[in-house]
Structure formats: C-alpha cells, structure tokens
N, C-alpha and C positions, 0 to 999 in steps of 0.2 A: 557613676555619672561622669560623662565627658566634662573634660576640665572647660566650662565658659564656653563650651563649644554648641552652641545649639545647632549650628548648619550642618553641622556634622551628625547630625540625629538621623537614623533612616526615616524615623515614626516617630510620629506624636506619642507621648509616654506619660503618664500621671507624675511620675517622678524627676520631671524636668521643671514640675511648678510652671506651668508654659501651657495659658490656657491654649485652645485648638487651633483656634483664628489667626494669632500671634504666633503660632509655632508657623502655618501654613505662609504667614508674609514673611516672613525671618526664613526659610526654608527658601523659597522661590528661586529653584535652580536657571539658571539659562539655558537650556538645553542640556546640562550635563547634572546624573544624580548622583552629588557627592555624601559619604557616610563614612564610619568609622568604623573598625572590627578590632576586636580584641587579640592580641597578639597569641595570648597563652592558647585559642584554640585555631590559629589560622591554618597552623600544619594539618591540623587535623583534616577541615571544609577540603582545602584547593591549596594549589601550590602558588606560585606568581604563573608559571607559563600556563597552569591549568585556565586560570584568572582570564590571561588575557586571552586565551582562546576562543572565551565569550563575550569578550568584546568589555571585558572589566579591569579598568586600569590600575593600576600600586601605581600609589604616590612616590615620590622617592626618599622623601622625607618621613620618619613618624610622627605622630603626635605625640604628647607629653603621655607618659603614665601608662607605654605600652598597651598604642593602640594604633593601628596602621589606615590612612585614607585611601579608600577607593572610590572611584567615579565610574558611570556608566552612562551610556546615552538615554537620556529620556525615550520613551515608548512613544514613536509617531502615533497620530491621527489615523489608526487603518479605518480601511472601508473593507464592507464584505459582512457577511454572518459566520460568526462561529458557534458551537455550542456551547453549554455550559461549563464542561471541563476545559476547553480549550481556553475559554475567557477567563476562567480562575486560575491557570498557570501563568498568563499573560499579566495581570492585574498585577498592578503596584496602588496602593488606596490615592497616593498624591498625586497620581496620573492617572485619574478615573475620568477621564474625558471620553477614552478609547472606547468606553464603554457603551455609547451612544451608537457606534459603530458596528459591536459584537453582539449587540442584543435585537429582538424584535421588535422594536420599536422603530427600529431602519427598514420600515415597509415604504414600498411607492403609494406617492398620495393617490394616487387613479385606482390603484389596491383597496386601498383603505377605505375612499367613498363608496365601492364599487359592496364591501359590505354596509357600507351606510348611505344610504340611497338618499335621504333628507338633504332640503336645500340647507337646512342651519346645520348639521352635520358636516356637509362641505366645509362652508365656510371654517369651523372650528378644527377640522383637519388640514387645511389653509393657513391656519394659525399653528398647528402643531408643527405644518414643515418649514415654515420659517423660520419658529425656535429653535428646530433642529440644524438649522444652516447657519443661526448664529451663533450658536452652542460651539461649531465645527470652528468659527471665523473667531474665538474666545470672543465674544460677545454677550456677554455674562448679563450684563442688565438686562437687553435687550431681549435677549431667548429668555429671560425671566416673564418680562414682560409679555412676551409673545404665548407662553404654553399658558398665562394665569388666563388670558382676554378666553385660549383654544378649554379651557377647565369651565370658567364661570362665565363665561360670554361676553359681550358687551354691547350698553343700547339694545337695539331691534335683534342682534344677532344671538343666535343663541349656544351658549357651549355645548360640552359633551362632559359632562363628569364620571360617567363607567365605562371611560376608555384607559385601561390602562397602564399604555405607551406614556400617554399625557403625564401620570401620576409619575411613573418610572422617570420621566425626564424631568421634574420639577424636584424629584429626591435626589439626582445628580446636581443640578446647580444650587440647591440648600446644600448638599455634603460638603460642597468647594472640592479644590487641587490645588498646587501647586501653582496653575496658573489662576485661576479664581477665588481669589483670597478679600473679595469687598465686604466690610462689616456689614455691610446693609442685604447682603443675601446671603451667604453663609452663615445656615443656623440647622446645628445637629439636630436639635431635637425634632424640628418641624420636618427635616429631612426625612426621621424616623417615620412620622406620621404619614408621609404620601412615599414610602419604601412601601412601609404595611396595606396601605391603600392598591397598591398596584400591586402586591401581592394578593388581597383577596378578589380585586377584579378581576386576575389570570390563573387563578387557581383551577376553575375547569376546565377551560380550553386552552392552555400555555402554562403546564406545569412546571416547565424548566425555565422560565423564564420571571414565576412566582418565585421556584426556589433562587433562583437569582436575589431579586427583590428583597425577601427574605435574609440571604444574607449581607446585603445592603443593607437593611433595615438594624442590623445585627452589629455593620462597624459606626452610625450614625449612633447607635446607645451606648459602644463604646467610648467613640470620642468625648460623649457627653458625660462620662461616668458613671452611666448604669450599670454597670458588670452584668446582675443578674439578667436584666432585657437581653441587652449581647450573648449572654450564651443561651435566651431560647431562641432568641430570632435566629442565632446562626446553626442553632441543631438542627430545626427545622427546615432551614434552607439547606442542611447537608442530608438531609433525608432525601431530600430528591438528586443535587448535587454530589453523592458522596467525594468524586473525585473533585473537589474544588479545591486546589491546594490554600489558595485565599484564604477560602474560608475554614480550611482545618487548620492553618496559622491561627488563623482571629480568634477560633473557639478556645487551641488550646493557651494562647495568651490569657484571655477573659479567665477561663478557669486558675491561669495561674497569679491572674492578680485577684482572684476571687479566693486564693491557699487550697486549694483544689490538685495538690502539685501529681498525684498520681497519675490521674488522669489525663492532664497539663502534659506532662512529659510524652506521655502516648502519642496524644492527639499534633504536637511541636514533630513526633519522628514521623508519623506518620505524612505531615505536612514537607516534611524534610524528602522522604520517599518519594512524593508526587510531584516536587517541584526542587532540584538539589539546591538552588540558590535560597531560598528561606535559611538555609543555615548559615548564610552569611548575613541574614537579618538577624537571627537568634542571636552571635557574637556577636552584634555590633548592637542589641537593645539595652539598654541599661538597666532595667532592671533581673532581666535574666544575668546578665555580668556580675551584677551584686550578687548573685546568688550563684555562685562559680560551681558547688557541688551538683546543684540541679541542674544545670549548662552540660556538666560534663557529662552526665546519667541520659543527658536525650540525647548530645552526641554521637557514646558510646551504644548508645540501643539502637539510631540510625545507624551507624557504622556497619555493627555487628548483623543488623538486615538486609544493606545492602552487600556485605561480603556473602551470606546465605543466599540470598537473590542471583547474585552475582555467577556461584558454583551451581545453585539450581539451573541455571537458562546456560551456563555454555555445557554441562552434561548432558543436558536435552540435544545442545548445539550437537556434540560431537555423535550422538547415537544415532543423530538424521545424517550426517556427515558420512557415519558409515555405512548405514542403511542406501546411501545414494553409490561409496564406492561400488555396491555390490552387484548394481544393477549393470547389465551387458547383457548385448544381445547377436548371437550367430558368434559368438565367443569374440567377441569384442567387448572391455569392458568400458563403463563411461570416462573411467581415466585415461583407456587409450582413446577414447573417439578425439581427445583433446578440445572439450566443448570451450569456450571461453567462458561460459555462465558456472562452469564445474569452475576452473582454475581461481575468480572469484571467490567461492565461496568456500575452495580448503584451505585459503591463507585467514582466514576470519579466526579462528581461536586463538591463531599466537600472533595479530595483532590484538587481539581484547586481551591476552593476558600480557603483553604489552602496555597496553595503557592502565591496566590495574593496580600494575606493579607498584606505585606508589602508595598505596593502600589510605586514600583520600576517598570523603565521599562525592569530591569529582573525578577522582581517577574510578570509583565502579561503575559510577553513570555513566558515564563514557565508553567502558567496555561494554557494559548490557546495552546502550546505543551501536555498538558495534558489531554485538551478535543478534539484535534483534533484524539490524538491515541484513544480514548473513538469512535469518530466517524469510525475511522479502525476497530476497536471491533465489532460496531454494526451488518452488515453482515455477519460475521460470528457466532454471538448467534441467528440469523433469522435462519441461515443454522443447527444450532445446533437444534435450536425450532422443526422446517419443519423434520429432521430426528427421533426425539424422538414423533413427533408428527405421521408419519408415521408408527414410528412399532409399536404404541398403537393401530394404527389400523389394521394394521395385526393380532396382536394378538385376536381380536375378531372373526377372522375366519380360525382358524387352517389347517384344515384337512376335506377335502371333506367325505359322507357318506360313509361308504360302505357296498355292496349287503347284503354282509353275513350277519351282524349284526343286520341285520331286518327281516331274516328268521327263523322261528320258529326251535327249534332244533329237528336231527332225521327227517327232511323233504328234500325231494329232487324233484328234477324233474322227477327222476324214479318212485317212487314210486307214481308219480300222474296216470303213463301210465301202462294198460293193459298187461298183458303177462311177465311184467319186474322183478317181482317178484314170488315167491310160494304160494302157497296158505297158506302154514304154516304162514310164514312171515304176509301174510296179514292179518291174522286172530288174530296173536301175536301183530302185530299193530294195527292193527281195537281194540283190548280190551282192548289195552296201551290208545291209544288216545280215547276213551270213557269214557273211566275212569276219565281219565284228563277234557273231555269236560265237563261230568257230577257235577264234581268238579267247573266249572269254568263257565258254563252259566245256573244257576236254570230256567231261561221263556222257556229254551229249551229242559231242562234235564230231564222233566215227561215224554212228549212225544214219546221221542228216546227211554228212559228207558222202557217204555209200550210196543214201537215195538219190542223192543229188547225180554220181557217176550213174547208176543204174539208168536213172532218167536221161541222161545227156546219151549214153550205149542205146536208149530203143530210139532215141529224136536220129543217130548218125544208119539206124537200119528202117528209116522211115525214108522216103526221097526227099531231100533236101528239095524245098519250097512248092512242098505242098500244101495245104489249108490244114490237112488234117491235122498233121506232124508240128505245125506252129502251134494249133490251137491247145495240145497237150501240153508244149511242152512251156508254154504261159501257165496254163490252170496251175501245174504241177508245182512250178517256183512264187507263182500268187499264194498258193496255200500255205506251203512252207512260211513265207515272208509272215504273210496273213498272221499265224497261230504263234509265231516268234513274236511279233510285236504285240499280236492280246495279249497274250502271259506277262511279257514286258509291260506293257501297260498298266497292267491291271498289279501287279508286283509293285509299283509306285505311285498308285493310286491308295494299297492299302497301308504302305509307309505314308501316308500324310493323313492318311484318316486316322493312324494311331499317331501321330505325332499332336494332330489336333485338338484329340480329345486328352492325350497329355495335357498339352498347354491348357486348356481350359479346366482341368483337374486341378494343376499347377495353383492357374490363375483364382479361382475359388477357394482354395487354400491360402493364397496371400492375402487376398480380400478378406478372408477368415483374421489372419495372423492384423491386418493395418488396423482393421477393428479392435482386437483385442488389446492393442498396442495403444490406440486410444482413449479407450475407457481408463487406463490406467489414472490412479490418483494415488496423490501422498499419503501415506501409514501416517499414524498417529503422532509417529517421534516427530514428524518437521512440522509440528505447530509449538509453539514459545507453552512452557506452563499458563496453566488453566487461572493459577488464583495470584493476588499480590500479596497475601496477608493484610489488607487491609478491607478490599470489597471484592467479590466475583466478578469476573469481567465479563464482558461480550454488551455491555449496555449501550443506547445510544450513546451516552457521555465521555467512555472512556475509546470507543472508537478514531476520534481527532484531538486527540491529546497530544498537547505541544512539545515536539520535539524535544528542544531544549529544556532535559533535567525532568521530564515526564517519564522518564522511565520506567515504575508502576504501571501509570496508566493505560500504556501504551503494548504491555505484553496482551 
C-alpha cells in the first residue's frame, strides 16, 4: 500500500479501506492523471524516454518506499464512434465520461425518432439528447434528471423503457468519474442494474454494444465488491469483446482478488499484450505489489510474448522485404527503379530492432508498431513498382507507323495513272528518276541505260520534229519512269504494311504484358501473422484498434 497516499492510487482497490465514492472525490485530478508505480518493476514496463513518448511524465521526485509518480493528461471528451475494441484500449474507468462518445448511444435524435415514429417516443428521445448534452457539459444532476423523465416519462408524456441507449447512459452517471463524484448519484450497484438492462435490451440487434454494457456491468460489481458478478458480467462481455483490453485488465483483477491467480496472471498478460500501458497499472496497483512474486510471473509471461511476437512479425517482415527485392522487371530490379515507397520500407527492421533493443515491454510495442506500419507500406511500393513498371513498357512502343514516311519522295498515286499528268512533267520525271535509279541499283543500271541509248539512236534516225518520232520517243521514257516508280512504290508500300502489322503485334503483346503486370497481388509473406496468441484476428473489433500499445490487436 502507498504510504497515506490515496491520490496516488490509479484505481479504486479493496485494500485501500477507501469506500468507492470517497476514493473517486479524494482522486479528482485537474486535468492531469496522477499515480504511482513500483520502482523494483519500472525497468522492466518502459524506460523514462519511453514514458515520455507517450505523453507520460516521471516526477522528478520519488515517493517514499520506492515508488515513482507519474502523470498523464486526462482522456478528452472525443466525439465520433469507435468500436468495441478501440473503446477498450482507450478507457481509463475514472474517465468513463468518453464513453458516451464511443458507444451507440451517440445516434442523431432525427435517427432515432425516425425508428420510433410515436409522438411520446419523440418526446422521450428529446429527453435522452439533452441528457446526453449535459452529460458532455459534466452536468451530472441534470443528465440524471433528464435520461430518468427520457426512461419513466413524466405527467401526460410518455417514456421509453426498451430503449437501450437510455439504460446504457444512466449506468454511466450511477458508475461516476473522476469528474462525477455526487453522493447523491453515484451508486455502483444500481449502476449494475441498468449496465444489465441495456445489455439485454441490445443483445439482438447491438451485440457489441451489449458486450460493452456487460463489461460495464462487470466494473460497477466490482467497485461494489461483488468479485463473483464482476467476473461473469465481464466473461460475458469478453465473449463478444474479446479484444477489450479494459475488460481483460478488470477480469483478470477480479479473479485475482477472488485467489484465482492462474488464470489472474494470464488474463493481466494478455491485457498487457492488447494495451502496453496496463502494466504500468499492474505496478502501480497495490495489491498486485503486495504480492511482488505474482507481479513478476505476469511481467515475465508478457515479456516473454511480446519478445516471441516481436521475432514472429519482423521474420515475416523481412521474407516480404525479400520477396519484394526480387521483383524487377525488363532487368531492372525494384531496387534499382529507386522507388521511394521501396527505400521506406527496407530501412523498417533495423529501426524496429532499434527501438527493441532495450528489451522493455514498451520497447517491443514500439518495434512491432514499427514493422506493422512497414507492412501498410508494402502495397503501396507493389502499386508504386506495377506503375513505374508499366510506363517502361509503354515507352518501348511510342507511335504507330505512318503511311507517308515510307513513301519514296515526289511519288504519288497520280503520278502512277495514265492521263493524270503531261507529257512534259513525265518526261521531266522519267530523267529525274533515272538518274536517281541509275545512281542507285548498278545489276540494273547497264540495261535501262542501253535501252535508253538504243532509244535516243532510232529518235536521232527519225527527222527531228516529226509527230511520229516525238510520240515514240515519250511512250518509250513514260514506260521506263512508269514501271521504275510502280516497283518503287509498291516496295514502300509493303515496308509499312509489315511495319504495321509489327506494331500492332508489338502493341497486343504490351497490352498482354500491362494486364498481366496488373493483376499482380502480394504472396502471402506481406500480410503480419494470422494469430496473436490471444484471439483470431480478422474480426470487426480488432480491425480499429488503437494504435497506441494495441499491438495485438492490430496485427
């Protein structure tokens, strides 16, 4: 037991002699939650720098009898819906206000009437959202007031008794906080009573939110000294809930003030696993400290799970790591492409065995926080890869052929047909492109050149400027030109029709290759292991599990 120090308590505890109510106004932080931890296991939890990285202050001072104070900021007022596991890593029981916020019972009134269509239904949903607005503004009587009128009605109006948001909110202002500490409305047991109530009025259609209730219903029979209620209300509520870290603290407390230490110890690491900060509740509870050998046995059993967790998920880490060097494409590999989502994620193992290296179990959370973001990275430099790998193959096929650029120049389709030109022109052509051809194929060039002298010897024994003598000696050099340029023509006609149907072979082939390059998805190795040793994953609940020290839940 802390020396006289009741503010220093995290938690209400039987062994403080400090009924509930008493504990909760002697507690009443200002905004900051101050508590104390046992010295002999601090090294163990977290170091100071680990501490303060979440935002957990060391006193500079200790307390008497080797025990060190820390402070933390009180849990704001959020808004918003979470689910059940998220709201169980978040929860602090003396800061259970929050929870008005994370649960469903934060529906819109125009929601809510709109399933309850009665004009006395309104009304009493009327009364439920003002309680809920003064609940927010600590307003303790008032939302008292306000959810009893929105339950049991008042006068002409009529309530709603199997609604049960209503119930769920009148079990928070009976449980109290730290800021709600009035004798006249904090009363555990009756708390108990409308937890249970608004668990069996959500049990069919809001079963996460019964399991909620349920474990609600679970720390209200603790506070009150029922052990045995508390651990079934709160089995129950881990049946649906498994990841609630909350509630695997509460239960394995209960059992262990119930001498249940087996089990106790289990249910403490496993709550340790789903939330790392609980074990700096475990060292700073009192009566786990009186009991230093069973302290040290749940320590050592979290420890030893998260170093095993710890080597499970970055072996994983590093087989996806190499599975991803290996990928390259047109012999490029993804280390050369120098992706920036690669250069990310192959520095991730030796900053997580970095932060491990203290062998705290905030130093493994922090690693497997480290490699689990490394595993969010990976499909995204797969997607980076696949598009960089894509437009390298674009770029090997530009720009289809075109016509022009494979026809000889000064050639046209007129000039292959009859009548379409002058005789001038043809004859001006015909000596243009003889010339050229002569230049350009010698096996053919004695030939043409002979017919060509041949022809010019019978035009100079014909009389110069007769009709006859012209008209020969045109036909003679039109044909020549003529059958020069078909062949030419047509010789560059059929280099672009094989070039075309190239490229379009080409291009079907790439279109083949950008497809197959798409479909691609991640091999097995870059998903995090399948189990935590505690529950099977893939459930709604462990889906949005809270960053901070969710590590478990969140693989």
């Amino acid at each position: 037991m802390l020396p006289n120090e009741f503010s220093s308590l995290y938690d209400h505890t039987p062994s403080a002699k400090l009924s509930y109510g008493d504990f909760l106004r002697i507690k009443q932080p200002e905004g900051t939650l101050r508590f104390g931890i046992d010295n002999q296991f601090k090294d163990r939890v977290a170091t100071n720098p680990q501490l303060s990285e979440r935002g957990i202050a060391v006193a500079p001072a200790n307390l008497e009898h080797g025990f060190t104070m820390l402070s933390q900021v009180m849990p704001a007022m959020e808004t918003g819906e979470s689910d059940g596991a998220e709201a169980g890593n978040q929860l602090h029981w003396g800061c259970t206000d929050g929870l008005i916020a994370q649960s469903q019972i934060n529906f819109e009134l125009d929601e809510l009437v709109q399933q309850n269509k009665t004009a006395g239904s309104k009304w009493a949903y009327e009364q439920f959202e003002q309680g809920c607005s003064q609940f927010r503004q600590q307003l303790y009587r008032e939302a008292f007031q306000s959810v009893s009128r929105a339950i049991d009605g008042e006068g002409t109006n009529q309530g709603n008794k199997s609604e049960f948001r209503f119930h769920f909110l009148m079990g928070l202002i009976r449980l109290g906080s730290y800021r709600n500490t009035s004798p006249g409305i904090v009363n555990p047991p009756l708390a108990q009573h409308a937890f249970l109530t608004a668990a069996r009025l959500a049990a069919a259609t809001h079963p996460v939110e019964a399991g909620h209730a349920m474990i609600c219903a679970g720390r209200a029979a603790l506070v009150a000294g029922d052990i045995e209620d508390a651990i079934a209300h709160t089995r129950k509520g881990l049946n649906t809930l498994p990841t609630h870290a909350a509630g695997m603290y509460q239960l394995g407390r209960a059992l262990f003030l119930k001498g249940t230490r087996k089990e106790a110890a289990e249910r403490l690491a496993d709550a340790i696993l789903l939330d790392v900060e609980r074990a700096l509740h475990a060292i700073g509870d009192p009566d786990f400290v009186a009991a230093k050998d069973f302290l040290d046995g749940v320590l050592q059993q979290a420890l030893e799970r998260y170093e095993e967790r710890y080597k499970q998920v970055a072996e994983r880490y590093r087989r996806a790591l190499k599975i991803l060097r290996d990928f390259s494409f047109m012999d490029v590999s993804i280390e050369d492409m120098r992706l920036r989502s690669f250069a990310a994620t192959r520095d991730i193992p030796g900053s997580a065995e970095a932060m491990a290296e203290s062998k705290t179990l905030f130093a493994y959370n922090t690693a497997i926080d480290r490699l689990l973001e490394g595993f969010r990275l990976l499909p995204a430099c797969l997607e980076e890869f696949k598009g960089h790998s894509i437009r390298l193959l674009q770029q090997q096929v530009l720009h289809p052929p075109r016509r022009e650029d494979y026809l000889p120049p000064n050639i046209s389709d007129e000039s292959l047909t009859e009548g379409k030109t002058s005789r001038t022109g043809v004859i001006t052509g015909a000596v243009s492109g003889i010339g050229v051809f002569l230049f350009e194929s010698s096996k053919i060039a004695g030939p043409i050149y002979r017919g060509i002298l041949e022809s010019m010897s019978e035009l100079i024994l014909l009389p110069l400027g007769t009709a006859v003598g012209i008209t020969v000696a045109v036909s003679i050099v039109e044909d020549v030109y003529r059958e020069f340029t078909r062949s030419k023509y047509k010789s560059a006609l059929a280099a672009y029709d094989a070039a075309r149907h190239g490229y379009n072979a080409l291009k079907r082939n790439q279109e083949k290759e950008i497809a197959e390059i798409q479909e691609m998805s991640l091999p097995q190795e870059f998903a995090p292991p399948a189990e935590t040793g505690i529950v099977k994953l893939g459930s709604p609940d462990d889906a949005t599990a809270k960053k901070r020290g969710g590590a478990w839940a969140k693989l």
